[in-house]
N, CA, C and O atoms as a GROMACS GRO file, in nm:
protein
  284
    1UNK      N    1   5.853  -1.727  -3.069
    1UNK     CA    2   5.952  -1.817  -3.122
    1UNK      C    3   5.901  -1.959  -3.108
    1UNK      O    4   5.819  -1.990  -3.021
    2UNK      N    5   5.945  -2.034  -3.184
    2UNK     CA    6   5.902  -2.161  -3.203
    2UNK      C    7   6.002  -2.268  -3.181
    2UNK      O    8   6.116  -2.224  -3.174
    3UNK      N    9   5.994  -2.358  -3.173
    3UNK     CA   10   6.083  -2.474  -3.109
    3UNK      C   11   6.060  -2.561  -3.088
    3UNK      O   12   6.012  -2.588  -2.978
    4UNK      N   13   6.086  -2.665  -3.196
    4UNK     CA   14   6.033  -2.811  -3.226
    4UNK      C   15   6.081  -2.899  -3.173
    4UNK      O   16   6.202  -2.906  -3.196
    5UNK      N   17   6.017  -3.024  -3.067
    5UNK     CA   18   6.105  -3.109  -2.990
    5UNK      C   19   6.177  -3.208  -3.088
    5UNK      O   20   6.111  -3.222  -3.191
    6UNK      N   21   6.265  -3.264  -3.086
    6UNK     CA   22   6.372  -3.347  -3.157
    6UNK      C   23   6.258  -3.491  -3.200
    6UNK      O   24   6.292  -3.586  -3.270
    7UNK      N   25   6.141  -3.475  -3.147
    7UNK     CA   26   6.064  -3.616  -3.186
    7UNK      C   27   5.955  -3.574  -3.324
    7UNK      O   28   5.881  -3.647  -3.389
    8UNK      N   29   5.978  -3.453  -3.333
    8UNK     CA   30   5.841  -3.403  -3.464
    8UNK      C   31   5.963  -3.478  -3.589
    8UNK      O   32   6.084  -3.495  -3.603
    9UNK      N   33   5.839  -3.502  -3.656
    9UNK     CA   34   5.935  -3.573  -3.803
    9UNK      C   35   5.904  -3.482  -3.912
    9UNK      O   36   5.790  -3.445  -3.940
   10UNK      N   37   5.994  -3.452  -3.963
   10UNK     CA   38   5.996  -3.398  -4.130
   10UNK      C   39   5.875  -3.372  -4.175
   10UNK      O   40   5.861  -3.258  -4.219
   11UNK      N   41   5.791  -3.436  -4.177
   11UNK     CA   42   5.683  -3.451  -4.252
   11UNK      C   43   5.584  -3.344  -4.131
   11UNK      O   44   5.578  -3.229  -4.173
   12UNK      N   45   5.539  -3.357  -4.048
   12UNK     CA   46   5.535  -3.245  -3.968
   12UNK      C   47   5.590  -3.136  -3.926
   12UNK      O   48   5.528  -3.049  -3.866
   13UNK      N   49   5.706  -3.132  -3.951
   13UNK     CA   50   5.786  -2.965  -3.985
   13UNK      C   51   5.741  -2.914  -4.125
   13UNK      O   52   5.725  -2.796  -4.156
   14UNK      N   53   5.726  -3.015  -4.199
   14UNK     CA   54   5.731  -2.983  -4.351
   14UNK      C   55   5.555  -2.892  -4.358
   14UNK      O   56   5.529  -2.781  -4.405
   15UNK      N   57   5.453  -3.005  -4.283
   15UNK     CA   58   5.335  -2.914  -4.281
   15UNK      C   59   5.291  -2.761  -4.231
   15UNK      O   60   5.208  -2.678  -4.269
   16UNK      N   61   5.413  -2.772  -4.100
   16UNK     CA   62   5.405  -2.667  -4.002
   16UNK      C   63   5.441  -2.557  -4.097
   16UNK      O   64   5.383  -2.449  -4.096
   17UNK      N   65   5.552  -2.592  -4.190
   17UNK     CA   66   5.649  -2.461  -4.252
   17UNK      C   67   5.543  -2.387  -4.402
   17UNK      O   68   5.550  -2.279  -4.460
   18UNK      N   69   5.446  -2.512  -4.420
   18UNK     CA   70   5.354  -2.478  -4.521
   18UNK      C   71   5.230  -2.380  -4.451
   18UNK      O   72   5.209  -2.283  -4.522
   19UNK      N   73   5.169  -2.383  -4.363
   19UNK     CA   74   5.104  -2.346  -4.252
   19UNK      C   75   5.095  -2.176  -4.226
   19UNK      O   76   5.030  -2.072  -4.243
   20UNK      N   77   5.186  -2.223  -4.183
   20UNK     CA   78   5.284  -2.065  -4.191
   20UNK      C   79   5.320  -1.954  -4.335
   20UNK      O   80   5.337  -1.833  -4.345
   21UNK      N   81   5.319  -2.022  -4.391
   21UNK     CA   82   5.356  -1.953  -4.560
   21UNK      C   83   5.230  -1.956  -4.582
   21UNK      O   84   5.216  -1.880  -4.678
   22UNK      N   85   5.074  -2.016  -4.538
   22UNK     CA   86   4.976  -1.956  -4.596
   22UNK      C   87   4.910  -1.826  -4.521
   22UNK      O   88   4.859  -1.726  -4.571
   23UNK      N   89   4.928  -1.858  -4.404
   23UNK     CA   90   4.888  -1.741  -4.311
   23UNK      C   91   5.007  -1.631  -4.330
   23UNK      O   92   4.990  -1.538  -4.251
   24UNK      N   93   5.122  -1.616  -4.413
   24UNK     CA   94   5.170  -1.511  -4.421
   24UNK      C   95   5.089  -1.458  -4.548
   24UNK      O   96   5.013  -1.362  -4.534
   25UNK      N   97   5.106  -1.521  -4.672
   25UNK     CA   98   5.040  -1.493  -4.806
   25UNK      C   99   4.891  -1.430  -4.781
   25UNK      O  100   4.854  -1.331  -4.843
   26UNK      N  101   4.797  -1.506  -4.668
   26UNK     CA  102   4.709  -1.444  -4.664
   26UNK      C  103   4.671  -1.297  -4.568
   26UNK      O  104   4.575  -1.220  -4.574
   27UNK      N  105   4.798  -1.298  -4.475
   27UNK     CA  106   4.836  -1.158  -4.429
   27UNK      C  107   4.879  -1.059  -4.507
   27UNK      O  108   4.876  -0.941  -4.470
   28UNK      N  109   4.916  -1.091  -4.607
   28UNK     CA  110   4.930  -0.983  -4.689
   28UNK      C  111   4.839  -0.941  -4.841
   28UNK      O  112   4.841  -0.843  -4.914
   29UNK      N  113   4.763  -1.067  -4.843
   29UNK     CA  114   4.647  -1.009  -4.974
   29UNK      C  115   4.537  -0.952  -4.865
   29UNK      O  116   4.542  -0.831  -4.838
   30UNK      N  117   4.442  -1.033  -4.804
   30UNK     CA  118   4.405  -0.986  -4.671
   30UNK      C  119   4.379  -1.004  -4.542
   30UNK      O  120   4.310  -1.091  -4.488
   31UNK      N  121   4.464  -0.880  -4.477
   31UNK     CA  122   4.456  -0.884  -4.331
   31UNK      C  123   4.382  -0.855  -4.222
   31UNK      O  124   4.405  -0.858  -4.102
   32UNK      N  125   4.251  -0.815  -4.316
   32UNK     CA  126   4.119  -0.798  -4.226
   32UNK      C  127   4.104  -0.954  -4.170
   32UNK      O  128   4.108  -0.976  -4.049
   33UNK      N  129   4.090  -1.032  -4.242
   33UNK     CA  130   4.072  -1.180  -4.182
   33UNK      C  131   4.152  -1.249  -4.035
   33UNK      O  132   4.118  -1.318  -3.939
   34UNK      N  133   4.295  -1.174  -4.094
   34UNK     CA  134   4.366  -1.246  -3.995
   34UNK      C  135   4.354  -1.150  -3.857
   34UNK      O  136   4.400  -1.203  -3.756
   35UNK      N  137   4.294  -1.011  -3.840
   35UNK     CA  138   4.297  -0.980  -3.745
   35UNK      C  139   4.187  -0.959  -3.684
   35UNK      O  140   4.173  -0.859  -3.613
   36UNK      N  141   4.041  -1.095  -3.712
   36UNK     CA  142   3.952  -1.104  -3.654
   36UNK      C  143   3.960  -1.276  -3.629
   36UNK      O  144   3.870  -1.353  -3.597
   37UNK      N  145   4.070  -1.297  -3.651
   37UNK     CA  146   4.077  -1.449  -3.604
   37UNK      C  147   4.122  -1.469  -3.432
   37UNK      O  148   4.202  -1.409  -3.361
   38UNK      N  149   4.045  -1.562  -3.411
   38UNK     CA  150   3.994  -1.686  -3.504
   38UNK      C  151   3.838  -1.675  -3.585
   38UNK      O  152   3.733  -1.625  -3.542
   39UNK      N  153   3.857  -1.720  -3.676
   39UNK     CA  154   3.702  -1.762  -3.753
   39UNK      C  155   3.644  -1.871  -3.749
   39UNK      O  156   3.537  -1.879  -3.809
   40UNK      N  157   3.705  -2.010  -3.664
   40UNK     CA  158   3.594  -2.089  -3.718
   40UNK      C  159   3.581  -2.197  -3.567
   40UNK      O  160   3.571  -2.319  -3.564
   41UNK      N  161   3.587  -2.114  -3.470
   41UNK     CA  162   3.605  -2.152  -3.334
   41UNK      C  163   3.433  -2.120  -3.290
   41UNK      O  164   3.383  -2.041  -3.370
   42UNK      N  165   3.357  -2.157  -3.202
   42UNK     CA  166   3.266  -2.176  -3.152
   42UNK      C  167   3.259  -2.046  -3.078
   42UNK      O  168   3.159  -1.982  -3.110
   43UNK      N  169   3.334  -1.988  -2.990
   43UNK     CA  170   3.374  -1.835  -2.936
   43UNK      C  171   3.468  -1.825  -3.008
   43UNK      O  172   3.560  -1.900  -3.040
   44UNK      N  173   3.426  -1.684  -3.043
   44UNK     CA  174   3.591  -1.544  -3.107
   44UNK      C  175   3.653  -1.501  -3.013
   44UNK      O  176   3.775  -1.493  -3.022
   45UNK      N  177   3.608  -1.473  -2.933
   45UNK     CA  178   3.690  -1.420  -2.810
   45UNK      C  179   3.630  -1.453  -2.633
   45UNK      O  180   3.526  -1.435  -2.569
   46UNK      N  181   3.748  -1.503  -2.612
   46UNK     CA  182   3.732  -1.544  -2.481
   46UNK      C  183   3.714  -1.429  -2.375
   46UNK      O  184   3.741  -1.314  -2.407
   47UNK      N  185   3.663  -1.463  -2.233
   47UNK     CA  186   3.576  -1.321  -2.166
   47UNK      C  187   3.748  -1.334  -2.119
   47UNK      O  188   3.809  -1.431  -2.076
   48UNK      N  189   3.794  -1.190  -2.148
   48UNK     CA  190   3.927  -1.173  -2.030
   48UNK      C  191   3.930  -1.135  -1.916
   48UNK      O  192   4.034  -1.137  -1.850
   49UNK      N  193   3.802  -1.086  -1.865
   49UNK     CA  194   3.801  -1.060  -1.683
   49UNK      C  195   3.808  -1.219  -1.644
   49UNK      O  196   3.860  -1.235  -1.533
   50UNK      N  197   3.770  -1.342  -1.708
   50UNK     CA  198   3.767  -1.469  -1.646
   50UNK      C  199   3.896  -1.481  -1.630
   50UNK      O  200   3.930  -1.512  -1.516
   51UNK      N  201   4.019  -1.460  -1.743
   51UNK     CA  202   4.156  -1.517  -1.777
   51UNK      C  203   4.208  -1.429  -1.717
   51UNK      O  204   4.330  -1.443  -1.723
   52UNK      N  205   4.164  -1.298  -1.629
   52UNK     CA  206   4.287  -1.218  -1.537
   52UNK      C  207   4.231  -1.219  -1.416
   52UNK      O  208   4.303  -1.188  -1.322
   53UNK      N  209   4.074  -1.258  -1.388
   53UNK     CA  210   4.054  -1.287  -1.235
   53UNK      C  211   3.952  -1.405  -1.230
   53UNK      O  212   3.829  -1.399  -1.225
   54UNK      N  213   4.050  -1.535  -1.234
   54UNK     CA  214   3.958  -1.661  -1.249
   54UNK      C  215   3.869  -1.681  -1.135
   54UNK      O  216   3.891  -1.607  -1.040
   55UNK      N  217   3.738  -1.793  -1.119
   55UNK     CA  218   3.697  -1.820  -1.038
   55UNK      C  219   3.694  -1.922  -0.994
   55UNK      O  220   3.611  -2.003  -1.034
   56UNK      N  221   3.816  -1.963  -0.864
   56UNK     CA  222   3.847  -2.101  -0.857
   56UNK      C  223   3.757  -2.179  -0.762
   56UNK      O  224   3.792  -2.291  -0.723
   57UNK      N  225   3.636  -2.120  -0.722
   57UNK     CA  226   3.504  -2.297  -0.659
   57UNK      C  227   3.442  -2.277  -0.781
   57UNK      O  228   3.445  -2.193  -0.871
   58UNK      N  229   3.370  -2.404  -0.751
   58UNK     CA  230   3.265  -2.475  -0.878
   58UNK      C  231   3.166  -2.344  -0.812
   58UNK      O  232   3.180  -2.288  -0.704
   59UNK      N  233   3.044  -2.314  -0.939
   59UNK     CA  234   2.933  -2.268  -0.959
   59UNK      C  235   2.835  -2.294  -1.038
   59UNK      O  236   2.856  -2.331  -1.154
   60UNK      N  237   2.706  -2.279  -0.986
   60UNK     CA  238   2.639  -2.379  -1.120
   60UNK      C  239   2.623  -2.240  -1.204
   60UNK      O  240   2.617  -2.125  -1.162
   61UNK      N  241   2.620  -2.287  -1.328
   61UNK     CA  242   2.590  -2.244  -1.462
   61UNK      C  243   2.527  -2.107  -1.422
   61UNK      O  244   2.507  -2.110  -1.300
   62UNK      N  245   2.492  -1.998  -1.471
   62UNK     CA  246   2.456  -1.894  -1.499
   62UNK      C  247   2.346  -1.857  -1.638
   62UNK      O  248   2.255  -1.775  -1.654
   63UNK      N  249   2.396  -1.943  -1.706
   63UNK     CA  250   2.313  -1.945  -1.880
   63UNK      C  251   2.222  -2.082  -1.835
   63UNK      O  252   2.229  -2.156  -1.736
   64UNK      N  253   2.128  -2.082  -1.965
   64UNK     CA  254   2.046  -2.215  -1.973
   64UNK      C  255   2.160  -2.304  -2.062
   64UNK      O  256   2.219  -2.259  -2.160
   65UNK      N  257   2.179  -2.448  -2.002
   65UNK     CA  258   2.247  -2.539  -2.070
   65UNK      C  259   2.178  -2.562  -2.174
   65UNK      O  260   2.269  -2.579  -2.255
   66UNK      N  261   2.101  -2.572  -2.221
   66UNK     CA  262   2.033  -2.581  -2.332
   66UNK      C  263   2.048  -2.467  -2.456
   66UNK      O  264   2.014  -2.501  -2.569
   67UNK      N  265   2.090  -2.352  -2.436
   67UNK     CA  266   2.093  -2.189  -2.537
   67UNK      C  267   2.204  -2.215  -2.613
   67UNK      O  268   2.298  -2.257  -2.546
   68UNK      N  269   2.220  -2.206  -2.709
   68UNK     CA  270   2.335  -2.248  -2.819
   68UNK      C  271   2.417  -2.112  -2.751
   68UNK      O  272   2.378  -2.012  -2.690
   69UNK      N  273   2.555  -2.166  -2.797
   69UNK     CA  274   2.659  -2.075  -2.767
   69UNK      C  275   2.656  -1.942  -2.843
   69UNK      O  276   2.607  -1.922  -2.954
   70UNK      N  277   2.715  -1.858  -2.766
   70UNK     CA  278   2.695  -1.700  -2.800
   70UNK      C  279   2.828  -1.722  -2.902
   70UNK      O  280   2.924  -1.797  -2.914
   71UNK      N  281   2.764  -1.603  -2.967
   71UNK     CA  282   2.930  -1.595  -3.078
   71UNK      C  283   2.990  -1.444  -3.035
   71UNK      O  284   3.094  -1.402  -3.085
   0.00000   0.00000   0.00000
């Protein structure tokens, strides 16, 4: 559910409500797309052992800072 604070203006509801009507239209011509999204993010999917057992001290890096990001 969604729930807009009393400070968004018209003109930003108005985009939000357009937004939405394209990602439905395109859920229904096709929905292969929408259910490999995101598409145009740097990672598709985030590691979920990090997001259900975080690691809260610093560690150095593991990868070379230099290796372009994995997709």
């Amino acid at each position: 559910m969604i729930e807009p604070t009393e400070t968004e203006s018209k003109e930003t509801l108005d985009r939000f409500v357009e937004a939405m009507l394209k990602i439905a239209e395109e859920a229904e011509k096709t929905p292969d797309v929408l259910k490999s999204a995101p598409n145009t993010t740097q990672l598709s999917r985030f590691d979920e052992v990090a997001a259900r057992a975080p690691r809260l001290t610093w560690q150095p890096a593991l990868r070379d800072p230099d290796a372009p990001f994995e997709k």
